[in-house]
C-alpha positions in Angstrom: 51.4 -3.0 11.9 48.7 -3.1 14.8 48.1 0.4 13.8 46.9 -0.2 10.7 45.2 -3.5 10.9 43.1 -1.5 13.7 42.1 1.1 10.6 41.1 -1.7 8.9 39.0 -3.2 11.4 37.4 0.1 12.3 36.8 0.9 8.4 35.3 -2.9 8.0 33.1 -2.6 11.0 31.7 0.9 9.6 30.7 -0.8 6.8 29.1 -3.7 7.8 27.3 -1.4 9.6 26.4 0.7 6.9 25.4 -2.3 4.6 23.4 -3.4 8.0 21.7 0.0 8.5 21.1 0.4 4.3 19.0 -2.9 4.9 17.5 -2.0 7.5 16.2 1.6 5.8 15.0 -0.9 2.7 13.3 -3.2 5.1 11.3 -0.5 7.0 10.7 1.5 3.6 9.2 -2.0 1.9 7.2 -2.4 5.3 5.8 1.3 4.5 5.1 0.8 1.0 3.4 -3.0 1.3 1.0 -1.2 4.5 0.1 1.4 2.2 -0.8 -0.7 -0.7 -2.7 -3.4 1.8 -4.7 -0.1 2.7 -5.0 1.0 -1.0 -6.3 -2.1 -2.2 -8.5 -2.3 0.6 -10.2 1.1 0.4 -10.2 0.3 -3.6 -12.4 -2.9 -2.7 -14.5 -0.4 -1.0 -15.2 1.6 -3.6 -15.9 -1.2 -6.0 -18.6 -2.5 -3.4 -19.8 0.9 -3.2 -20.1 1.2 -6.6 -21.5 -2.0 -7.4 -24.5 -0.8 -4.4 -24.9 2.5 -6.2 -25.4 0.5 -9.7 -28.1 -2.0 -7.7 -29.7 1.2 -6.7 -29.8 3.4 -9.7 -31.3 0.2 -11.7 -34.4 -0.1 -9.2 -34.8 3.5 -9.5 -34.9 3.3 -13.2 -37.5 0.5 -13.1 -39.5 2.7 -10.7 -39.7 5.5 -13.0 -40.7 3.0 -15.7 -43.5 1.9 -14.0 -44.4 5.2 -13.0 -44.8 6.3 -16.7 -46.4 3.2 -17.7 -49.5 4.1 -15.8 -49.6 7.6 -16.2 
């Protein structure tokens, strides 16, 4: 009887552990995916600044040119 109730112990134990270590691979896999998104929405905050700066710049350009070819 010990016998077998030792198989059982050793097959719960492997479980737990399993279950434990699947958890733990989902915990460190979320960890990965939220840093990556933190750092893609960063960088995409970046280029929305950047573009808004380009916009700025391409409109004073525009009004240069204007005035340019209003007194020629």
């Amino acid at each position: 009887m010990s016998v077998v109730a030792g198989m059982i112990a050793a097959w719960y134990t492997n479980r737990i552990s399993r279950k434990k270590s699947n958890r733990e691979e989902w915990q460190g896999l979320y960890m990965e995916m939220k840093t990556r998104t933190d750092e893609a929405e960063k960088r995409n905050h970046e280029l929305i600044m950047e573009n808004e700066q380009l916009r700025i710049e391409n409109a004073e350009l525009k009004s240069q040119l204007k005035s340019q070819e209003e007194k020629a």
